[in-house]
NUVEXZA-489214 format. One record per residue (C-alpha): residue number from 1; residue in three letters; x, y, z. Coordinates in nm, 3 decimals, m for minus. Each point is the difference from the previous one (the first is absolute). Layout:
BEGIN
R  resi  resn       xx       yy       zz
R   NUM   ALA        X        Y        Z
...
//
This chain:
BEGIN
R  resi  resn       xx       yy       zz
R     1   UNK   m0.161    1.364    6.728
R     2   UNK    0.169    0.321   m0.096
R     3   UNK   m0.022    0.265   m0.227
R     4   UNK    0.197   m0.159   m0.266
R     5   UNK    0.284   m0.287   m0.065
R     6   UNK    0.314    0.049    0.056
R     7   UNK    0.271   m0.153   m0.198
R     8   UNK    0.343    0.024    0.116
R     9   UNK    0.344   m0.147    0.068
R    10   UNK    0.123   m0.174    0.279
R    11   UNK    0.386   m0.180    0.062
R    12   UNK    0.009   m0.340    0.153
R    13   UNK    0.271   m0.100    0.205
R    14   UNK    0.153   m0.152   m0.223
R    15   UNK    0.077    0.323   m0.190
R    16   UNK   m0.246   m0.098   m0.334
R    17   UNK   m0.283    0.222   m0.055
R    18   UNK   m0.366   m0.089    0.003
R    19   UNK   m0.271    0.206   m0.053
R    20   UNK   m0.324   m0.060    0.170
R    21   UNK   m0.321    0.180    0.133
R    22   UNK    0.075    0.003    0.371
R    23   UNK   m0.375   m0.078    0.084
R    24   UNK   m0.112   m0.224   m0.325
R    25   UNK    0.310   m0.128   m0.114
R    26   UNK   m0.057    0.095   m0.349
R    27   UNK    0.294    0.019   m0.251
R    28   UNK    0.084    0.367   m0.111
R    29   UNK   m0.038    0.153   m0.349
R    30   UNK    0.345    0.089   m0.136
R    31   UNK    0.028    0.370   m0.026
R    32   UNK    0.272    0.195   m0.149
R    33   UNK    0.063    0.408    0.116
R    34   UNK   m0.286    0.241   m0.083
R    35   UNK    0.279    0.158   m0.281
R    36   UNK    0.055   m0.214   m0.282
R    37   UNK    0.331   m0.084   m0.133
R    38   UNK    0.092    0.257   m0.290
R    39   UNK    0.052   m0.256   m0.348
R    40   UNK    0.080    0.121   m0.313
R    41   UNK   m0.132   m0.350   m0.126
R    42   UNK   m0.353   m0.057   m0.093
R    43   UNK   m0.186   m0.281   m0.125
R    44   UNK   m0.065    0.180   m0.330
R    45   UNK    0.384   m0.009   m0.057
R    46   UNK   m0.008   m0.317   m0.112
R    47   UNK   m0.243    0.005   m0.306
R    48   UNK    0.083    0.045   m0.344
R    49   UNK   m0.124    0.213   m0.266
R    50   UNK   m0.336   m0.204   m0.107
R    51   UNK   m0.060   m0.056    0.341
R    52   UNK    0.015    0.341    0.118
R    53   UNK   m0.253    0.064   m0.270
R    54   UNK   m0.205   m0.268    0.124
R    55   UNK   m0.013    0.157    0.275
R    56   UNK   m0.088    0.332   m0.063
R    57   UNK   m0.280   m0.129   m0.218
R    58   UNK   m0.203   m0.149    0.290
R    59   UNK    0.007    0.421    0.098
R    60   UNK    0.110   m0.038    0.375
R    61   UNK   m0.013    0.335    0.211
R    62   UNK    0.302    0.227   m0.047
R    63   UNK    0.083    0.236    0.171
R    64   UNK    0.289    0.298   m0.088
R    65   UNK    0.124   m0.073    0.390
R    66   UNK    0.120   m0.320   m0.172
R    67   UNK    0.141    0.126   m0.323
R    68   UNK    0.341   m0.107    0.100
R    69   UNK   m0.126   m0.334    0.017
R    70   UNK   m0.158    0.011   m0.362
R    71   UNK    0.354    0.149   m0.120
R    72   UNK    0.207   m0.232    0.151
R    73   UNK   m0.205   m0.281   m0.111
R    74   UNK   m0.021    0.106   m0.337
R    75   UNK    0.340    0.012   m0.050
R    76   UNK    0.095   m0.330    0.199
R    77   UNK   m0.249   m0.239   m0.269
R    78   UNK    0.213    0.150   m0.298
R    79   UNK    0.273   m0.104    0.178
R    80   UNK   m0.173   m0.319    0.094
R    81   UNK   m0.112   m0.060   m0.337
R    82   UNK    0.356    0.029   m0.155
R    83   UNK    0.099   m0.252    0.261
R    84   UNK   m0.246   m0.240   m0.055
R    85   UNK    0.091   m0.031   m0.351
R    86   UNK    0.348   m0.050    0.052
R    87   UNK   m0.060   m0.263    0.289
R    88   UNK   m0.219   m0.173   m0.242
R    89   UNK    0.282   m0.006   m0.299
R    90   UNK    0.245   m0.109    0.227
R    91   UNK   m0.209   m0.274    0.247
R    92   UNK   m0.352   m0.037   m0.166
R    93   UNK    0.069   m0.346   m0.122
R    94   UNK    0.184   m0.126    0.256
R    95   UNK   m0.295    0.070    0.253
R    96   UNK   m0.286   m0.093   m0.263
R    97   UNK    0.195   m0.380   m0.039
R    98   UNK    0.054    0.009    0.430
R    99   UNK   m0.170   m0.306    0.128
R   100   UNK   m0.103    0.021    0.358
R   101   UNK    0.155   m0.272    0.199
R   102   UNK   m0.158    0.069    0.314
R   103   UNK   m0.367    0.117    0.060
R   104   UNK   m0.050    0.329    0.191
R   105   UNK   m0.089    0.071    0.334
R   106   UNK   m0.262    0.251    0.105
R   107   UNK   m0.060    0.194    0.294
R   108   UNK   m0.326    0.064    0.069
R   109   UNK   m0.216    0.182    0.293
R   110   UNK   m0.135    0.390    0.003
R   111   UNK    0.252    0.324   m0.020
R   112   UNK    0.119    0.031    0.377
R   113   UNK   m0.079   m0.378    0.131
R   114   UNK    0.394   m0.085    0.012
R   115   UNK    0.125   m0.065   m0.382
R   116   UNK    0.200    0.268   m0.009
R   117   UNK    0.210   m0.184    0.321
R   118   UNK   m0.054   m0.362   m0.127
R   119   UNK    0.132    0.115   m0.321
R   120   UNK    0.287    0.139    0.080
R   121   UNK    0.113   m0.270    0.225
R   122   UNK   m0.127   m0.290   m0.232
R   123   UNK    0.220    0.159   m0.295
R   124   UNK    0.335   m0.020    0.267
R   125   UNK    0.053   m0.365   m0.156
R   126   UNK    0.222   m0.003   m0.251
R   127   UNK   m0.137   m0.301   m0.196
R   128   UNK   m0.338    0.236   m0.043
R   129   UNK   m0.011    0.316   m0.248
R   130   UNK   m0.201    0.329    0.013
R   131   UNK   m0.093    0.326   m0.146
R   132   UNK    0.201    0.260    0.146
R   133   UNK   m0.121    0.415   m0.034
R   134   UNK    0.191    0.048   m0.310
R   135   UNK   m0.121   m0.255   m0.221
R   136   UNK   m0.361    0.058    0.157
R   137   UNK    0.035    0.381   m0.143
R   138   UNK    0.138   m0.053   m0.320
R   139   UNK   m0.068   m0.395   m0.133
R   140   UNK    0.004    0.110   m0.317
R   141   UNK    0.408    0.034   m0.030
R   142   UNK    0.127   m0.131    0.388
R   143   UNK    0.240   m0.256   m0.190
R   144   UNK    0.196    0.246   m0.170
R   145   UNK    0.014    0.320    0.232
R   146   UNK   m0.042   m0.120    0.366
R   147   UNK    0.416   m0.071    0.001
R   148   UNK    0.080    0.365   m0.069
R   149   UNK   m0.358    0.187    0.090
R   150   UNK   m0.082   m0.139    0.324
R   151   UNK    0.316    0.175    0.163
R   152   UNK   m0.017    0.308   m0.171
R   153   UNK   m0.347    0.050    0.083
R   154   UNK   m0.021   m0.131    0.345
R   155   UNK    0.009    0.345    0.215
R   156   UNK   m0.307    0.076   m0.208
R   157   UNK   m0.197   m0.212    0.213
R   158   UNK   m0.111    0.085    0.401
R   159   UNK    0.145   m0.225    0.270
R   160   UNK   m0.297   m0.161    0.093
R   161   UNK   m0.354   m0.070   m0.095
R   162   UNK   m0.229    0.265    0.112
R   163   UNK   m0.285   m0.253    0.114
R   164   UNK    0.223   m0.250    0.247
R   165   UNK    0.396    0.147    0.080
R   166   UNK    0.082   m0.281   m0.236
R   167   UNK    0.368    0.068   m0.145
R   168   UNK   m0.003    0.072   m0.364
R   169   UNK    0.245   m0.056   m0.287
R   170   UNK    0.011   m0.128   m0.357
R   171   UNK    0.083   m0.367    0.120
R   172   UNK   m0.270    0.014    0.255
R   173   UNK   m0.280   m0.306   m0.078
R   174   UNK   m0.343    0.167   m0.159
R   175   UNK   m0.332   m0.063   m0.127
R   176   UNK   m0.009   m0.161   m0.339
R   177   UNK   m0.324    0.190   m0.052
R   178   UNK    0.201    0.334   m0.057
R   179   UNK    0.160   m0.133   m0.297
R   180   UNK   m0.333   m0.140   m0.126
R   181   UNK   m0.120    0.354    0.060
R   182   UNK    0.224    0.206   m0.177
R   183   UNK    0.025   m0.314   m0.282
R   184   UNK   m0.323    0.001   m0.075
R   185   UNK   m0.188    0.209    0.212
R   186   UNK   m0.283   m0.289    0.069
R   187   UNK    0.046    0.033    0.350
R   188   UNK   m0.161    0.159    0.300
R   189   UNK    0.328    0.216    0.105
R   190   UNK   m0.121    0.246   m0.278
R   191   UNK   m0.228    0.113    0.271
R   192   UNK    0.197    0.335    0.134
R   193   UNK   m0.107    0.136   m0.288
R   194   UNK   m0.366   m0.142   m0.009
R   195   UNK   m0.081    0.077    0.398
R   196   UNK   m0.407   m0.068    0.054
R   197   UNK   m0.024   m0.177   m0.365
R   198   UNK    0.040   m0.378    0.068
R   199   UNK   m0.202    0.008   m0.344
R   200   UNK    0.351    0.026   m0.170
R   201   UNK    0.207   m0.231    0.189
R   202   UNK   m0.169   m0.252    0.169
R   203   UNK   m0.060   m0.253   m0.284
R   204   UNK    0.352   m0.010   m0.022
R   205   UNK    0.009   m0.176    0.373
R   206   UNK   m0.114   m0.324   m0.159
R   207   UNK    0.098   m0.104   m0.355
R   208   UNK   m0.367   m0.182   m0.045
R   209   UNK   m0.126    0.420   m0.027
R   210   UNK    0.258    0.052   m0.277
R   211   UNK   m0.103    0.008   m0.356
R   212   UNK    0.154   m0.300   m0.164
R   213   UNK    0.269    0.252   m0.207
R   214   UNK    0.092    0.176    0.363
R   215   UNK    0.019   m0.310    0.200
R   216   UNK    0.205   m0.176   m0.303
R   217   UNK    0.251    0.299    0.021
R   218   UNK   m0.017   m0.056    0.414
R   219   UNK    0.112   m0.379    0.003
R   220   UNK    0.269    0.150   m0.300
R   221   UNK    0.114    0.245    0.231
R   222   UNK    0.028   m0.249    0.336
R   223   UNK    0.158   m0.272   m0.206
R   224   UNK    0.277    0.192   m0.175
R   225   UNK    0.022    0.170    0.305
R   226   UNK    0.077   m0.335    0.206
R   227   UNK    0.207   m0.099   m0.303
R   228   UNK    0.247    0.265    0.041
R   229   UNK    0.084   m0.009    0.329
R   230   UNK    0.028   m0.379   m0.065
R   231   UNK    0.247    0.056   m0.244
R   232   UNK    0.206    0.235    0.215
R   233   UNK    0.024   m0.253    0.314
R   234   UNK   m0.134   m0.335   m0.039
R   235   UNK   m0.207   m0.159    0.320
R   236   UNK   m0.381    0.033    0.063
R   237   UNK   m0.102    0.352   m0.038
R   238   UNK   m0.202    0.182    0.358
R   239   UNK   m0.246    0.220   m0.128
R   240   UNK   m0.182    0.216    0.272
R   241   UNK   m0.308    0.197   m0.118
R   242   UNK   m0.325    0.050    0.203
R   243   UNK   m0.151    0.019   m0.300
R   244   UNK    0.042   m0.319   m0.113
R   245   UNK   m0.223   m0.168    0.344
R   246   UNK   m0.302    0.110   m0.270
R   247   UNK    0.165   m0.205   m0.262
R   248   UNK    0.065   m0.343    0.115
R   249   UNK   m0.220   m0.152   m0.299
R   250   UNK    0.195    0.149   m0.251
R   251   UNK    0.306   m0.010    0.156
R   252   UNK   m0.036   m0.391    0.011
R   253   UNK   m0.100   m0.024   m0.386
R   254   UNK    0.282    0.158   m0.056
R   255   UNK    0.274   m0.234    0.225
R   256   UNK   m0.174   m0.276    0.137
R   257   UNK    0.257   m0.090    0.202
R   258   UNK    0.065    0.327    0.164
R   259   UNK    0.021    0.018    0.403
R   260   UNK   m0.222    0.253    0.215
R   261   UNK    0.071    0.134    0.347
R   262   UNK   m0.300    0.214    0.119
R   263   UNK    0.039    0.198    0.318
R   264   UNK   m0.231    0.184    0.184
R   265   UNK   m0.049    0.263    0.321
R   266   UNK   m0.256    0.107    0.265
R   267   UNK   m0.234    0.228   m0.262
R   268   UNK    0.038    0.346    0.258
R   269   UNK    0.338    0.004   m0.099
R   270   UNK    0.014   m0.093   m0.341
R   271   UNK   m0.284    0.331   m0.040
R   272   UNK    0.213    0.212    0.205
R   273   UNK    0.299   m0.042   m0.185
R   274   UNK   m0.139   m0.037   m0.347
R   275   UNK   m0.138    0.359    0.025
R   276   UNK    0.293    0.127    0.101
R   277   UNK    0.159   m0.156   m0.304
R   278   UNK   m0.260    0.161   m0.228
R   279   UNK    0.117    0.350    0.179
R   280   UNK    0.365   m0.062   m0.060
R   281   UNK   m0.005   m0.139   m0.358
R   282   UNK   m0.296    0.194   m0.147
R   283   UNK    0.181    0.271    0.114
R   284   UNK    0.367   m0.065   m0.090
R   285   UNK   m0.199   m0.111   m0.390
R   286   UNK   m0.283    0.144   m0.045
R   287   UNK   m0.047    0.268   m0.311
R   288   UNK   m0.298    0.181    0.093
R   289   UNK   m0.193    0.122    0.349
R   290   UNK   m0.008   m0.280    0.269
R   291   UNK   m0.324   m0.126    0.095
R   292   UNK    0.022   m0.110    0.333
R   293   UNK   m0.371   m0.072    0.030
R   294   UNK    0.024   m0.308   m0.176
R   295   UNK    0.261   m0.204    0.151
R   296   UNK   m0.184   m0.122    0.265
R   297   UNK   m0.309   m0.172   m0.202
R   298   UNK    0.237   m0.120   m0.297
R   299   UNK    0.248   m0.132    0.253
R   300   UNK   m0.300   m0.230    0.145
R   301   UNK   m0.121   m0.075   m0.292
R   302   UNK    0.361   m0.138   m0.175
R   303   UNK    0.071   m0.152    0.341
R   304   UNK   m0.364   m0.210    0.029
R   305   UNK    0.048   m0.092   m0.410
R   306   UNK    0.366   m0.141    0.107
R   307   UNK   m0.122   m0.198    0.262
R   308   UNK   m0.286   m0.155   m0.178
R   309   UNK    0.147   m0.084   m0.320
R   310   UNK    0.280   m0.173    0.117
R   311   UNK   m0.233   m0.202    0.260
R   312   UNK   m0.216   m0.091   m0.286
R   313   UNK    0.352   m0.130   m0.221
R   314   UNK    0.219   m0.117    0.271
R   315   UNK   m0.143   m0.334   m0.064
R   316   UNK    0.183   m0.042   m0.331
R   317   UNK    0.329   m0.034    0.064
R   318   UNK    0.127   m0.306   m0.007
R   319   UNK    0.069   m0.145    0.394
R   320   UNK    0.367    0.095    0.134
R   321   UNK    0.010    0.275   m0.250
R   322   UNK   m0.151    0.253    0.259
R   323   UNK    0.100    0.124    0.319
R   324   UNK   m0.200    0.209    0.253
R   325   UNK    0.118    0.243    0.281
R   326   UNK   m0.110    0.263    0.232
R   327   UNK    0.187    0.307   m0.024
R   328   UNK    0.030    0.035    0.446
R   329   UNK    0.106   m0.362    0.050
R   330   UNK    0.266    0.055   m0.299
R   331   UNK    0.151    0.321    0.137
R   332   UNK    0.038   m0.205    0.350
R   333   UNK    0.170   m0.283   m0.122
R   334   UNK    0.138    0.101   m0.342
R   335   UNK    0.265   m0.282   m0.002
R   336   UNK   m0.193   m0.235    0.016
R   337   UNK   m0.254    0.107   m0.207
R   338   UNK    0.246    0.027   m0.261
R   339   UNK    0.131   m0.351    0.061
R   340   UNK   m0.362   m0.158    0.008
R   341   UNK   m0.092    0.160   m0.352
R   342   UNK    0.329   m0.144   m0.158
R   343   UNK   m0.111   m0.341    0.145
R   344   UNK   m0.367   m0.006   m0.125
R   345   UNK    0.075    0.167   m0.369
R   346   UNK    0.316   m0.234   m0.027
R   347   UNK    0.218    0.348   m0.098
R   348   UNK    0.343   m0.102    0.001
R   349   UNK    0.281    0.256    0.136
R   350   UNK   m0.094   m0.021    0.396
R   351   UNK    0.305   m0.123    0.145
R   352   UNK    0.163    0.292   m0.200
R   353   UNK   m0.268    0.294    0.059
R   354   UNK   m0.063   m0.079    0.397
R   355   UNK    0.316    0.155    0.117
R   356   UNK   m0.098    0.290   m0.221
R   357   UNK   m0.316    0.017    0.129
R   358   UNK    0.107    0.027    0.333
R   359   UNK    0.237    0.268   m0.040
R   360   UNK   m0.293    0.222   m0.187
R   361   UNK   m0.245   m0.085    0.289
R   362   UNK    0.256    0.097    0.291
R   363   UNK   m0.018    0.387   m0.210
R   364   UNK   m0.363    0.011    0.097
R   365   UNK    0.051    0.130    0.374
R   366   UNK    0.170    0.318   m0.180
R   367   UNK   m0.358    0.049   m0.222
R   368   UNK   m0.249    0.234    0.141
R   369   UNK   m0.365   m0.067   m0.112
R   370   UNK   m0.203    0.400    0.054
R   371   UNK   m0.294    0.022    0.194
R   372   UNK   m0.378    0.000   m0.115
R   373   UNK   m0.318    0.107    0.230
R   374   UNK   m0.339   m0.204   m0.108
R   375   UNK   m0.282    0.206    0.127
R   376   UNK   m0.320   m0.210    0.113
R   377   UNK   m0.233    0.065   m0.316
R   378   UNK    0.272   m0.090   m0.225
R   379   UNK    0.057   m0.316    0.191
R   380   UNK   m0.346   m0.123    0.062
R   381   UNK   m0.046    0.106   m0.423
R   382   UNK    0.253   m0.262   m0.061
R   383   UNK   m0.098   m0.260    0.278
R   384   UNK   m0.351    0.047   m0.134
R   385   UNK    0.049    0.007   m0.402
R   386   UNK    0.291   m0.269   m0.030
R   387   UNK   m0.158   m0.240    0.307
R   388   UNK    0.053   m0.278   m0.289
R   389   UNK    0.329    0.092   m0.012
R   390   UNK    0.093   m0.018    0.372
R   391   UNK   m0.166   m0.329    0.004
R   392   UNK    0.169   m0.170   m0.250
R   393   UNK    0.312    0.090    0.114
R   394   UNK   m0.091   m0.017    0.387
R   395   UNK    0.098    0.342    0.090
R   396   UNK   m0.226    0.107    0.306
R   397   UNK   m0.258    0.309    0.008
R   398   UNK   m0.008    0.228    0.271
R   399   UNK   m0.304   m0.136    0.212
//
């Protein structure tokens, strides 16, 4: 065995790239360049007056570094505020009387296991809706300022996302839990600011740990949130959040109907890649010092609590309302992936997305995953700590 793992690309001869560990066969770790992408969007942009007091109030780090971060934000929740208002004078009623049609469908499986790439794809078929970037930053008034905003503010944003190369704009799909974040800010992506204190956010992974007041304002906040986007394009609504694998109780009190796709991916990957997320993001969000020295233990921590809580709720949704897939055997064959999950979950829209689908997927020789090196202590840490893990899921250990 050598020194450490390597992760790196290879072409097949058919032109399509795959990315394996020439000796183990191990999927790589999507990296992005060591620079990240310069935005002149943060996370804190999208929160409103109260909520920027909010906040503030739980005393996160600051740090004058970041002072154009504070400024910026300050003066983006007055405008957010003032928008807000006006949104809800001119569409409040119309999206409290909304009456789902369809229930939602949730992504589920750990940052880095393969959502980000399901979700994008799934959301190709037209007869299927989704949360793009813009209404994810600013939920509060998306219905009456994404027409003229979005366009105007577009160069604003970098060109891709600094954890995977992924191509960024306003229309591109996103996680639903960034508009629960800056809505109400009961949600673990407060953490930049709160690095090495899962004592603030990590109650908000699973709406059981809520106080009855916050977890009434969460299911407010995901409901209206749902509502609107209903409201703008009818269909069943795709909502992709890692955080919601911790919530599949709640989540099914709350639509009882709703479908589930979990995916997941060989743990030494889904490590590797998820600290270089914490890297890029903490970085490109944080307000205060970064604290490096605690990514590693929360990351293993968050990533075990995923795992088990969905294992231990899995059982609970109703039969054909769930499907399961492995994050390697979906990038090989994303097709027909694609056209198996329609199949199980009865989605309609197949015939229509396939041809989509197919277009998207023939892009993929052009995408370049980076390279990661897994040193032997770090590996036989993981192989050793999360041996559960690789059983379940029947990923090998190095002998």
């Amino acid at each position: 065995m050598s020194a450490t793992l390597d992760y790196v690309e290879r072409k097949s001869s058919q032109g399509r790239t795959t990315v394996k560990n020439p000796t183990s066969g191990l999927p790589a770790a999507e990296v992005s360049a060591e620079l990240i992408p310069k935005s002149r969007v943060y996370l804190w942009h999208g929160l409103t007056v109260s909520g920027f007091i909010r906040l503030l109030a739980l005393r996160p780090k600051l740090s004058w570094k970041y002072a154009d971060r504070l400024l910026t934000t300050a003066f983006m929740s007055c405008v957010n505020s003032t928008l807000n208002a006006a949104e809800s004078l001119v569409y409040g009623r119309r999206v409290q009387e909304t009456q789902l049609q369809q229930a939602p469908i949730f992504i589920l499986g750990h940052w880095r296991s393969g959502t980000t790439m399901l979700h994008n794809l799934i959301t190709l078929n037209p007869q299927l809706t989704f949360l793009n970037l813009y209404q994810c930053l600013f939920p509060g008034h998306f219905l009456l300022t994404e027409k003229t905003l979005a366009p105007l503010t577009e160069p604003l944003l970098p060109k891709k996302r600094p954890m995977d190369n992924v191509e960024v704009s306003w229309k591109s799909p996103q996680e639903d839990e960034v508009a629960l974040a800056v809505d109400s800010l009961l949600s673990p992506y407060i953490m930049p600011a709160f690095q090495g204190r899962m004592d603030v956010y990590e109650r908000f992974l699973d709406p059981r740990d809520m106080s009855v007041n916050e977890r009434e304002r969460w299911k407010h906040s995901l409901i209206t949130l749902i509502k609107k986007l209903s409201l703008r394009k009818p269909g069943a609504v795709v909502m992709k959040s890692p955080t919601h694998t911790y919530r599949v109780p709640t989540l099914l009190e709350m639509f009882p109907n709703a479908k589930f796709i979990y995916i997941y991916r060989d743990p030494r990957a889904v490590y590797q890649s998820t600290i270089h997320l914490r890297k890029m993001m903490f970085a490109d969000n944080t307000l205060g010092p970064l604290r490096p020295e605690t990514w590693s233990e929360e990351a293993i921590v968050l990533y075990e609590k995923s795992i088990r809580l969905y294992q231990e709720s899995r059982h609970l949704i109703p039969e054909g309302n769930l499907f399961e897939l492995q994050f390697e055997s979906f990038e090989a064959a994303p097709l027909e992936t694609l056209a198996n999950l329609h199949k199980s979950l009865g989605l309609p829209g197949w015939q229509e997305a396939e041809p989509l689908v197919q277009a998207q997927v023939a892009k993929f020789s052009g995408y370049k995953k980076n390279s990661y090196r897994m040193d032997d202590a770090t590996r036989e840490m993981l192989e050793t700590r999360l041996k559960w893990v690789f059983d379940l899921y029947g990923y090998p250990t190095t002998p």
